[in-house]
C-alpha positions as CSV (number, residue, x, y, z in Angstrom):
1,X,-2.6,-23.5,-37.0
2,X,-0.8,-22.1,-34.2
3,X,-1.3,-24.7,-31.3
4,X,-1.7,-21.7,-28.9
5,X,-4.9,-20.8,-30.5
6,X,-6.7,-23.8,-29.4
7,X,-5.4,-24.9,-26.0
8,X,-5.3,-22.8,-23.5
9,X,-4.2,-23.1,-19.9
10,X,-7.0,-23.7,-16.9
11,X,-7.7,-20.5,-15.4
12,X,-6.4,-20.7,-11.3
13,X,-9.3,-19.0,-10.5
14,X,-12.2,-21.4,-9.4
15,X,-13.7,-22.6,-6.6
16,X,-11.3,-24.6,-4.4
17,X,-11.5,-26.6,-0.9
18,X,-9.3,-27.2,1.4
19,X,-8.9,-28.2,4.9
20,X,-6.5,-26.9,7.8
21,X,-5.3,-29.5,10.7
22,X,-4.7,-28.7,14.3
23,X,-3.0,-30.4,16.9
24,X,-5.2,-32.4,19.9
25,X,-7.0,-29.2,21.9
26,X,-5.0,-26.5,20.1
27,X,-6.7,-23.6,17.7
28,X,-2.6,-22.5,17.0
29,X,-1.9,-23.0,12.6
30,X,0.8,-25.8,12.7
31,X,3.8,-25.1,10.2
32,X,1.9,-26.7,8.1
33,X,-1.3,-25.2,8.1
34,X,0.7,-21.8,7.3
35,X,2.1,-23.8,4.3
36,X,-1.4,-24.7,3.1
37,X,-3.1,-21.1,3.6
38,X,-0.3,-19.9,1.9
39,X,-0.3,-21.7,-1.1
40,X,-3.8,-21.4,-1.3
41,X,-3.6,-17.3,-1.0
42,X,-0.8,-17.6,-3.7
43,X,-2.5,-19.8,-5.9
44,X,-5.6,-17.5,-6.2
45,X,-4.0,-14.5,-5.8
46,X,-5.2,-12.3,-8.6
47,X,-8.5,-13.7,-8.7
48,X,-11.7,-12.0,-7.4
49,X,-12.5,-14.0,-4.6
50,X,-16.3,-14.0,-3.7
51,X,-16.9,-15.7,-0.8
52,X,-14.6,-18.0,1.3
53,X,-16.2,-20.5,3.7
54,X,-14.5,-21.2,7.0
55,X,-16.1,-23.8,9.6
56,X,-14.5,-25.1,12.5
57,X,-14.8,-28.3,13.9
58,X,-13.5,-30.2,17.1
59,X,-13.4,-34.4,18.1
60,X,-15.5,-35.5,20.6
61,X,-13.2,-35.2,23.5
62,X,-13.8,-33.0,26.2
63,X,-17.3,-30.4,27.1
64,X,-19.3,-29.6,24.2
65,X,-19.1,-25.8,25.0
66,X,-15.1,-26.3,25.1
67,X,-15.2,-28.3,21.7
68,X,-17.6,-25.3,20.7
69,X,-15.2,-22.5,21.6
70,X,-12.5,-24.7,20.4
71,X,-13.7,-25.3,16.6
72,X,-14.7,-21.2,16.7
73,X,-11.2,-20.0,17.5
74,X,-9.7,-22.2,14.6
75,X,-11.9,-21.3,12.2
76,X,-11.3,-17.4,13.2
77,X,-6.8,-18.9,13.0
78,X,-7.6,-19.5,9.9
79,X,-10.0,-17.3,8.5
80,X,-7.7,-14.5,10.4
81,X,-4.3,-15.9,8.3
82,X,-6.5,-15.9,4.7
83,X,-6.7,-11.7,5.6
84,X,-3.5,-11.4,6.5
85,X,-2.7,-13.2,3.4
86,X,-4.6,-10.0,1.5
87,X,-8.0,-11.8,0.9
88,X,-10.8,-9.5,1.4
89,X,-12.3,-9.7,5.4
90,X,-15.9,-8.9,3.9
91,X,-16.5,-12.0,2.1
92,X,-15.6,-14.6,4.8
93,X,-18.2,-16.7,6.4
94,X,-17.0,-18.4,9.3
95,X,-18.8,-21.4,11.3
96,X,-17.8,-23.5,13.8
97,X,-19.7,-27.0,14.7
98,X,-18.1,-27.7,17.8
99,X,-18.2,-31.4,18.0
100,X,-20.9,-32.2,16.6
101,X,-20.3,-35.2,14.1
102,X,-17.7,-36.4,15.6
103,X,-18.7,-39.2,16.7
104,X,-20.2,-42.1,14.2
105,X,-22.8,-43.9,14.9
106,X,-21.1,-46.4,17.3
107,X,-19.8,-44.4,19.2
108,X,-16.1,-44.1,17.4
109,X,-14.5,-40.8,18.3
110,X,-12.9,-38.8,15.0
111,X,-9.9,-37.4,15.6
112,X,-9.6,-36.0,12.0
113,X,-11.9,-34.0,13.1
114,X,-9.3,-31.6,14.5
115,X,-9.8,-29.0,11.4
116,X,-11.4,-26.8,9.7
117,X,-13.1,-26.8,6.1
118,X,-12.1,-24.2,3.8
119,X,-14.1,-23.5,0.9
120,X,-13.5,-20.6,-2.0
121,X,-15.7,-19.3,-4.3
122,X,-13.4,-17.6,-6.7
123,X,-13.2,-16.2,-10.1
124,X,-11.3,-15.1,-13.2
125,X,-10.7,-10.6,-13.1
């Protein structure tokens, strides 16, 4: 038997997550975060992409309306780079928390929270 016929390659094509990092107080994509959206856009592309989750998020530094605005203009960055990549604007939900969470319980400031989430519901044609 042809070894063909049984295995077969994992389709690209299903749900992924990734995340997107900022510098401190900036909603600008790094050179890295254009590296990451892209391969992302490449790796699905061909794929019918159903719905893409972005949410913004912000540290605990500074005003919670500034942190607010802040998380919301990254997670528009990003979501605004995914349609540029040629992913369909209809099917993007985009959040921002602001900085909410980014503190822990004792009072420890997150700076990883400098991000957004990206999350993809994708499948095969």
């Amino acid at each position: 038997m042809d070894r063909t016929a049984v295995v077969t390659e994992p389709s690209a094509c299903t749900a992924k997550r990734f995340e997107v990092y900022f510098a401190d107080s900036e909603a600008r994509l790094t050179e890295a975060a254009r590296q990451a959206i892209g391969m992302a856009a490449a790796q699905l592309q061909g794929c019918n992409i159903r719905k893409v989750q972005v949410l913004g998020l912000a540290d605990a530094r500074g005003g919670a309306t500034a942190n607010q605005s802040l998380s919301e203009r990254r997670a528009v960055a990003v979501a605004e780079a995914l349609t540029a990549a040629g992913w369909p604007a209809p099917v993007f939900e985009v959040e921002a928390a602001g900085e909410a969470g980014a503190a822990d319980a004792t009072g420890v400031r997150e700076p990883m929270r400098r991000r957004t989430e990206v999350l993809i519901d994708a499948i095969p044609r």
